[in-house]
C-alpha positions in Angstrom: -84.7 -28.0 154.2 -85.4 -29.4 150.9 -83.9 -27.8 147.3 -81.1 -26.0 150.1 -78.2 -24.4 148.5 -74.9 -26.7 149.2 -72.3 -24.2 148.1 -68.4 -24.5 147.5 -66.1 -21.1 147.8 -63.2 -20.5 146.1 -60.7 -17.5 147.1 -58.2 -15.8 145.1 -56.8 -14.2 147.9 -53.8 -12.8 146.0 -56.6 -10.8 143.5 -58.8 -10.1 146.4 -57.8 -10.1 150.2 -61.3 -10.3 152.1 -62.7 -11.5 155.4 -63.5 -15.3 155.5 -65.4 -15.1 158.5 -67.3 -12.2 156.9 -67.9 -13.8 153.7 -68.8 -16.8 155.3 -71.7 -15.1 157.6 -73.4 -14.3 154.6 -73.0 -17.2 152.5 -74.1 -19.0 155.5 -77.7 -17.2 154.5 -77.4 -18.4 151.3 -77.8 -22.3 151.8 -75.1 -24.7 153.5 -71.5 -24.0 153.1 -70.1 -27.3 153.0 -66.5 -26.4 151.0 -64.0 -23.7 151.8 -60.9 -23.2 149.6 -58.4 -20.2 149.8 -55.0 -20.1 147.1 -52.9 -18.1 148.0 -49.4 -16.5 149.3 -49.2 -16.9 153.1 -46.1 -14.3 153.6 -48.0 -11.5 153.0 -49.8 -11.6 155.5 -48.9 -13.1 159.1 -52.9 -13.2 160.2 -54.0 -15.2 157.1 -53.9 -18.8 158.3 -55.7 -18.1 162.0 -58.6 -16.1 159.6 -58.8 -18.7 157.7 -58.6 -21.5 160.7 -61.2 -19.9 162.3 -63.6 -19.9 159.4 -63.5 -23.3 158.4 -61.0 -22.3 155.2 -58.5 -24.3 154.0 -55.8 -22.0 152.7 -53.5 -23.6 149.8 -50.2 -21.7 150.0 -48.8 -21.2 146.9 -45.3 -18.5 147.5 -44.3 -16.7 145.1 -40.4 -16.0 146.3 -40.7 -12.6 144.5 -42.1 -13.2 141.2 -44.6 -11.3 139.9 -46.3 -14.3 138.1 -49.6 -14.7 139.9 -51.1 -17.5 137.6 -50.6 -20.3 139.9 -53.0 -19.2 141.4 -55.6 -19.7 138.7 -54.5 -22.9 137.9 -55.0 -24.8 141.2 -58.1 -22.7 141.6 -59.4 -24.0 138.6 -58.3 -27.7 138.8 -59.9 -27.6 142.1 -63.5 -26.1 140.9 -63.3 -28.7 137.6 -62.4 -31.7 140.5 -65.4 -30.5 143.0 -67.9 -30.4 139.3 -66.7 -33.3 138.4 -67.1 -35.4 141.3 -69.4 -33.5 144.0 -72.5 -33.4 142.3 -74.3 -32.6 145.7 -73.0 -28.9 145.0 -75.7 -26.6 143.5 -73.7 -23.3 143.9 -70.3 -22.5 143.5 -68.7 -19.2 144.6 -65.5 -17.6 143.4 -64.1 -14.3 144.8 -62.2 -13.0 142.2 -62.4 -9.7 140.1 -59.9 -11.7 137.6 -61.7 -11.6 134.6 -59.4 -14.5 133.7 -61.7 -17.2 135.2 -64.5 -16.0 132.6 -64.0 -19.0 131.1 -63.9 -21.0 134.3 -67.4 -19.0 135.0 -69.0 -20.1 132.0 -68.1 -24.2 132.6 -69.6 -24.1 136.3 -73.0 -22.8 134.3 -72.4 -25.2 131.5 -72.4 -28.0 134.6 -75.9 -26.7 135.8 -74.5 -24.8 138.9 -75.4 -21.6 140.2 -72.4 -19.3 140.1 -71.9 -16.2 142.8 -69.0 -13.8 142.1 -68.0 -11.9 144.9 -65.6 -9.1 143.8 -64.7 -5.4 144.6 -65.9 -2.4 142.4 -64.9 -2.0 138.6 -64.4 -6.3 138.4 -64.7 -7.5 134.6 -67.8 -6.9 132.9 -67.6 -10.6 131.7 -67.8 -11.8 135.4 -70.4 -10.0 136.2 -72.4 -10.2 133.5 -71.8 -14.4 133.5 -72.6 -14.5 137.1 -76.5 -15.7 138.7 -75.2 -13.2 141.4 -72.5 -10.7 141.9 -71.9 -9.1 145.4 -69.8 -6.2 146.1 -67.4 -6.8 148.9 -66.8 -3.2 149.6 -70.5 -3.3 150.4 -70.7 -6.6 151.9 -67.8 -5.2 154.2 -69.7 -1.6 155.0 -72.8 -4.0 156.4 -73.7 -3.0 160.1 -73.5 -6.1 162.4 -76.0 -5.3 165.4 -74.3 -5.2 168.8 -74.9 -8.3 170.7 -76.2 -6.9 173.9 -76.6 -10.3 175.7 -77.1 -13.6 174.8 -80.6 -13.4 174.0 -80.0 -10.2 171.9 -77.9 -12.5 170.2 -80.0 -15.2 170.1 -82.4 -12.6 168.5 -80.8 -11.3 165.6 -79.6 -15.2 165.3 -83.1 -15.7 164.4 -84.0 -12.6 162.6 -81.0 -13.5 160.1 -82.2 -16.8 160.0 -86.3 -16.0 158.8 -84.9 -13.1 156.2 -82.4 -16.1 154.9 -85.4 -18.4 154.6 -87.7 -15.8 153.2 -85.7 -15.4 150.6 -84.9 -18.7 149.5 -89.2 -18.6 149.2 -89.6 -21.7 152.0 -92.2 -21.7 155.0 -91.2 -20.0 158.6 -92.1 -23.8 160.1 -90.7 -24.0 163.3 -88.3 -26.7 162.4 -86.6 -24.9 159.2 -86.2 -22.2 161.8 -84.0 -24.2 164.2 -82.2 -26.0 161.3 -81.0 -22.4 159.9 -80.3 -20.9 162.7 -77.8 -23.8 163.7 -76.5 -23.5 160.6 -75.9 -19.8 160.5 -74.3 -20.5 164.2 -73.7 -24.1 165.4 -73.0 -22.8 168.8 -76.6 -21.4 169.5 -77.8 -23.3 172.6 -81.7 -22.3 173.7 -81.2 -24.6 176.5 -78.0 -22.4 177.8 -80.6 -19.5 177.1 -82.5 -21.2 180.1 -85.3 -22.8 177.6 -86.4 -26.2 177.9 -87.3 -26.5 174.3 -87.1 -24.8 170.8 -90.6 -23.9 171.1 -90.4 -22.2 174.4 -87.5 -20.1 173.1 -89.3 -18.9 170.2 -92.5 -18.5 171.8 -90.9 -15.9 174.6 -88.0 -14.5 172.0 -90.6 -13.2 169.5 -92.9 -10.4 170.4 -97.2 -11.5 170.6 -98.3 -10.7 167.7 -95.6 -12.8 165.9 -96.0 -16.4 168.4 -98.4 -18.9 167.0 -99.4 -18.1 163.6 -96.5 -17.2 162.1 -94.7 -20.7 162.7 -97.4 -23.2 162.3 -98.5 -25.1 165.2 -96.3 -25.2 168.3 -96.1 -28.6 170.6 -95.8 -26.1 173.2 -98.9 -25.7 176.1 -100.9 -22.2 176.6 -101.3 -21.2 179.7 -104.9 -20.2 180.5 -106.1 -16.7 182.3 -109.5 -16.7 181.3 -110.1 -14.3 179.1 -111.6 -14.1 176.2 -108.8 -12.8 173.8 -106.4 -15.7 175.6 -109.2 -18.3 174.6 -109.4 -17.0 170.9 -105.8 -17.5 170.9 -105.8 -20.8 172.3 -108.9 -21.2 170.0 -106.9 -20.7 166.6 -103.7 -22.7 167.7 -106.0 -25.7 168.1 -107.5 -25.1 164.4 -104.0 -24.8 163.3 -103.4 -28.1 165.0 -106.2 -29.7 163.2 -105.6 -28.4 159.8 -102.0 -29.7 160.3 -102.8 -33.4 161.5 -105.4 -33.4 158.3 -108.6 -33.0 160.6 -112.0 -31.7 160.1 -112.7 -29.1 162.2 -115.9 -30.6 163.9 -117.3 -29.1 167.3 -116.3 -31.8 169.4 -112.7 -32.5 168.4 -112.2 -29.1 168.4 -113.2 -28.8 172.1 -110.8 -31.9 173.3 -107.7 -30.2 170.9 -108.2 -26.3 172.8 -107.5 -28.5 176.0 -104.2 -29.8 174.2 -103.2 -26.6 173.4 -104.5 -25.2 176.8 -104.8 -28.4 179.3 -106.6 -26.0 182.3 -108.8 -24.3 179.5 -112.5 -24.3 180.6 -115.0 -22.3 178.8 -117.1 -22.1 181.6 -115.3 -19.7 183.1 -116.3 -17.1 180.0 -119.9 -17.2 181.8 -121.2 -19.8 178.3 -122.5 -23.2 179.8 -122.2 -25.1 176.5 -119.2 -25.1 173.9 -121.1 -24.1 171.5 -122.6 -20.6 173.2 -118.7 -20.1 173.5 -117.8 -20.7 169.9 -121.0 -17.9 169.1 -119.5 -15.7 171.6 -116.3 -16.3 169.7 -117.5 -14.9 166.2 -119.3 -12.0 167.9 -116.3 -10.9 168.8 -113.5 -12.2 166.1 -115.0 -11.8 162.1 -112.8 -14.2 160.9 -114.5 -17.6 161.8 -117.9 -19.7 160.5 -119.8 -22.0 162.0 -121.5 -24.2 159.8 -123.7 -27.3 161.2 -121.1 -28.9 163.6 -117.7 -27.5 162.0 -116.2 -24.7 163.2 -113.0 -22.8 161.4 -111.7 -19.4 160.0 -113.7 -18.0 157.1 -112.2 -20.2 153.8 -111.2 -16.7 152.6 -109.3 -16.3 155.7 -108.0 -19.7 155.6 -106.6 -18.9 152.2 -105.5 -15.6 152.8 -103.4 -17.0 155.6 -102.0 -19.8 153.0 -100.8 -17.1 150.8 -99.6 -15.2 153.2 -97.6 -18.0 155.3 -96.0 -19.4 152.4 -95.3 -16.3 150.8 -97.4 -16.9 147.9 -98.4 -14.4 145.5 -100.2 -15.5 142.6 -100.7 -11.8 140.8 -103.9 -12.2 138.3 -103.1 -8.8 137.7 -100.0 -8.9 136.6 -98.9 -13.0 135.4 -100.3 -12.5 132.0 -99.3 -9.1 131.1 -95.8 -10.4 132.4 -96.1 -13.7 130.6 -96.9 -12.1 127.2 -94.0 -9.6 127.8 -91.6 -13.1 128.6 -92.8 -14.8 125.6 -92.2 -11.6 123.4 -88.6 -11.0 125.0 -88.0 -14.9 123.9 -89.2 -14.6 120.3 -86.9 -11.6 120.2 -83.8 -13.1 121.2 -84.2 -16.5 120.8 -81.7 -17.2 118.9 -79.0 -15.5 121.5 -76.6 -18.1 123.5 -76.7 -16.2 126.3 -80.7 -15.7 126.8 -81.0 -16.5 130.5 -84.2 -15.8 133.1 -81.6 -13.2 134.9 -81.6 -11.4 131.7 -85.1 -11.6 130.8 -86.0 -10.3 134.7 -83.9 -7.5 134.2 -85.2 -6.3 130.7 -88.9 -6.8 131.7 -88.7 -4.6 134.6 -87.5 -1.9 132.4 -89.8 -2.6 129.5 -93.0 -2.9 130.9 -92.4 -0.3 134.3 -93.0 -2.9 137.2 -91.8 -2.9 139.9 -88.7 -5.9 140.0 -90.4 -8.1 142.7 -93.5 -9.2 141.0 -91.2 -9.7 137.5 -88.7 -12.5 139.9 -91.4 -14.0 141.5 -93.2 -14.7 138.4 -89.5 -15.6 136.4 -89.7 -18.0 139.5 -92.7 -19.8 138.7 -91.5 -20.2 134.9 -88.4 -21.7 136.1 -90.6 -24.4 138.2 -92.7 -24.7 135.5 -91.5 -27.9 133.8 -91.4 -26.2 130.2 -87.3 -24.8 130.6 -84.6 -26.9 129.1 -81.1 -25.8 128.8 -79.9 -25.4 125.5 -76.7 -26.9 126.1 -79.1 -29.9 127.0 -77.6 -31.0 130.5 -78.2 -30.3 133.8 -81.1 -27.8 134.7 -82.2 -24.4 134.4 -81.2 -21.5 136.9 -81.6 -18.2 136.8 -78.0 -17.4 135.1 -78.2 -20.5 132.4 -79.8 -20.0 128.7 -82.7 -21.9 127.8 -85.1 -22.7 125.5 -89.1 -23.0 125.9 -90.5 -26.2 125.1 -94.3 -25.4 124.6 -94.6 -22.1 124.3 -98.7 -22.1 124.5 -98.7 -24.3 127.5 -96.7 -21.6 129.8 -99.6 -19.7 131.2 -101.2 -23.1 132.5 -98.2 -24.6 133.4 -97.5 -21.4 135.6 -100.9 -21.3 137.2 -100.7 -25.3 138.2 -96.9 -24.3 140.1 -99.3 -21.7 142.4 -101.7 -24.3 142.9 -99.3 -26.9 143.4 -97.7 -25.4 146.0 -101.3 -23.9 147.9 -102.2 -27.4 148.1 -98.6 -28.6 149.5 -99.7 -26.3 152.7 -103.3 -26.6 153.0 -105.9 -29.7 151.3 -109.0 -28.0 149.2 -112.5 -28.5 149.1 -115.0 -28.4 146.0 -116.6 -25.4 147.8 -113.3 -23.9 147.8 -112.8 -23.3 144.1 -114.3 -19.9 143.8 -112.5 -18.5 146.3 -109.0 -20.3 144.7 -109.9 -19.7 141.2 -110.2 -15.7 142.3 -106.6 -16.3 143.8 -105.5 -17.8 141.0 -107.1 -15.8 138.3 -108.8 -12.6 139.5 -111.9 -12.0 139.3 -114.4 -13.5 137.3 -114.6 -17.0 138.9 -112.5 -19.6 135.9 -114.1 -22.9 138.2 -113.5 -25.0 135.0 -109.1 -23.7 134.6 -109.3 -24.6 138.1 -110.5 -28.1 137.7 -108.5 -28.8 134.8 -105.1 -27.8 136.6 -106.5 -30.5 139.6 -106.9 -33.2 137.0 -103.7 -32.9 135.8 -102.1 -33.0 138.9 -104.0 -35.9 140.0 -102.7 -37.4 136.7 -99.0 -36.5 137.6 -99.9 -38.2 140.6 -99.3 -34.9 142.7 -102.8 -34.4 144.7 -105.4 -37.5 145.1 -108.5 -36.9 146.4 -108.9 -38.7 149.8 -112.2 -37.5 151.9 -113.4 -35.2 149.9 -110.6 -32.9 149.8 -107.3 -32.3 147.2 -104.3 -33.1 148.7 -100.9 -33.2 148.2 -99.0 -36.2 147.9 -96.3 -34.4 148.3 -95.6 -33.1 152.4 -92.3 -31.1 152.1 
């Protein structure tokens, strides 16, 4: 998956004894765990080198024959965290559990490096940590988390993959089929579908999740429909094979979309539905599904359901009603405290969702789309912004745009747009009260940042990830 988290974890494990296999179950929703280091003094604890054997940890012992000097421990732990920034700059997220509020300073270098830092820490660690950190878990909490009981291997399997859509849903990426698989391996490399008795991913997923999840929710499947002639199994068929289409980049026309229902369906034969020519079918189709057009020899969803679905699938949510009153309140939060060192998105988020009494999700996702937006730069002048590191605006009266053309950037990214489509997009985009000209400017300056070109009559993006 593109922009995934590689993360590095640190343990104090004289400061805080914790579970590496637990700690690494969740971190393993976060984004790709690729380093594991543990500092600490083995004789206390018989069980610590199999725990942390068994989670991929290696555990520097450091003894401490009696003494009560425990400082050791923050000097290898930080000599290792300053090696790993200086020389692993695939890491984007580095994790330190810890409620020492001696590695404040330590904190505040892995932000100055443009990392992401996690503290994971019991109740009552320092104010400084938490305050420094882009996110701080509680292990208490962490530790009180229900596992569900893995019934069989296919109740496994299940809440395998219903850990691994919440992970990906919240790092904001698409439920494609193939991110799917990827996470799920990563969350548990031994996860076999074949030793579930399933010939191929797709198979697995389509019988493992329940009907009205298969087939929409994933994108188009490779995977063959069987066909039991009826009508709602044909409007099924009929909307994986105009998912097929819109994937490969196809126009919807009549005929192809006859020859693609027999991909999806090979023993599919309209005939059977009593309506001698395709195109009585397609009629008998909309009289009984509201969601599809026909117009002269194309047939496909409504472009408002088309959309919708977009929005929906990608977990977009463009808010008209909300991005400029939360904008205005941003840019007012920035004049304020401007001048602060430590003015960060985190802390803006927070304050806005007080100030202006909405609700916390719209304020991130919006605090999201400033982040992509192009106009952040860290004051320190390195690296890039995250949620946790201060910044600076650099044009202050280009931010509403700029946060519009990340929306449309990423609608076109999943689905190409037609002229008669603006309306409907600049609605989406900017309530109502169609703003056709906005809409057109943001294109032509993504066509000048070479990000969409215009190829047979539709925007597209030049970008596929």
């Amino acid at each position: 998956m593109e922009n995934e988290r590689h993360i590095a974890v640190f343990m104090d494990y004289d400061n805080l004894a914790v579970d590496p296999q637990l700690v690494s179950d969740f971190l393993q929703e976060k984004g790709r765990v690729v380093l594991r280091r543990a500092f600490g003094d083995a004789m206390r604890d018989a069980r610590i080198r199999q725990g942390m054997v068994e989670s991929g940890t290696v555990f520097i012992d450091r003894p401490r024959f009696g003494l009560p000097d425990h400082q050791g421990n923050d000097i290898c732990l930080t000599i290792e965290v300053m090696e790993v920034l200086a020389t692993r700059p695939n890491i984007t997220t580095v994790v330190l559990i810890t409620s020492d509020s001696d590695y404040t300073p330590l904190l505040v270098k892995i932000r100055e490096y443009g990392k992401e830092a996690f503290i994971i820490g019991r109740r009552g660690t320092s104010g400084s940590l938490v305050r420094l950190a882009d996110r701080f878990i509680v292990y208490e909490e962490l530790a009180r988390q229900e596992r569900l009981p893995a019934e069989s291997p296919v109740e496994s399997a299940r809440f395998l993959l219903q850990r691994a859509e919440k992970a990906i849903v919240e790092k904001g990426s698409s439920l494609h089929i193939q991110n799917i698989e990827q996470v799920m391996l990563r969350l548990d490399p031994s996860f076999d579908y074949k030793a579930l008795g399933y010939a191929t991913f797709g198979s697995f997923m389509k019988s493992i999740k329940g009907p009205d999840e298969r087939g929409e929710e994933n994108g188009p499947s490779a995977e063959t429909v069987s066909w039991d002639g009826s009508w709602e199994n044909a409007i099924h068929i009929l909307r994986k094979a105009l998912d097929i289409l819109a994937e490969e980049r196809k126009e919807p026309y009549i005929a192809l979309l006859s020859t693609t229902m027999k991909r999806v369906a090979p023993g599919f034969d309209h005939q059977r539905l009593s309506t001698k020519k395709f195109s009585e079918f397609l009629q008998g189709v909309m009289e009984r599904a509201s969601d599809f057009e026909m117009i002269n020899d194309e047939f496909d969803f409504k472009r408002e359901t088309i959309w919708g679905r977009v929005l929906r699938h990608n977990n977009l949510r463009p808010m008209p009603e909300y991005r400029e009153g939360i904008l205005k309140a941003f840019l007012d939060y920035y004049h304020e405290n401007q001048d602060s060192v430590n003015l960060s998105l985190k802390d803006a988020a927070i304050n806005l969702a007080k100030s202006i009494s909405i609700a916390k999700r719209p304020v991130n996702e919006i605090m999201m789309a400033i982040k992509f937006s192009g106009l952040l730069v860290p004051i320190s002048g390195e690296g890039y912004v995250t949620f946790g590191i201060p910044f600076r605006i650099t044009d202050e009266a280009g931010l509403s745009e700029a946060v519009a053309k990340v929306y449309l950037r990423r609608m076109l990214r999943a689905r190409p747009a037609r002229s008669s489509d603006f309306p409907l997009i600049s609605t989406m985009l900017y309530g109502e009260g169609t703003r056709v000209a906005l809409l057109q400017k943001l294109l032509a300056a993504l066509i000048q940042e070479q990000e969409v070109e215009f190829v047979n009559n539709q925007y597209v993006s030049t970008n596929k990830n």
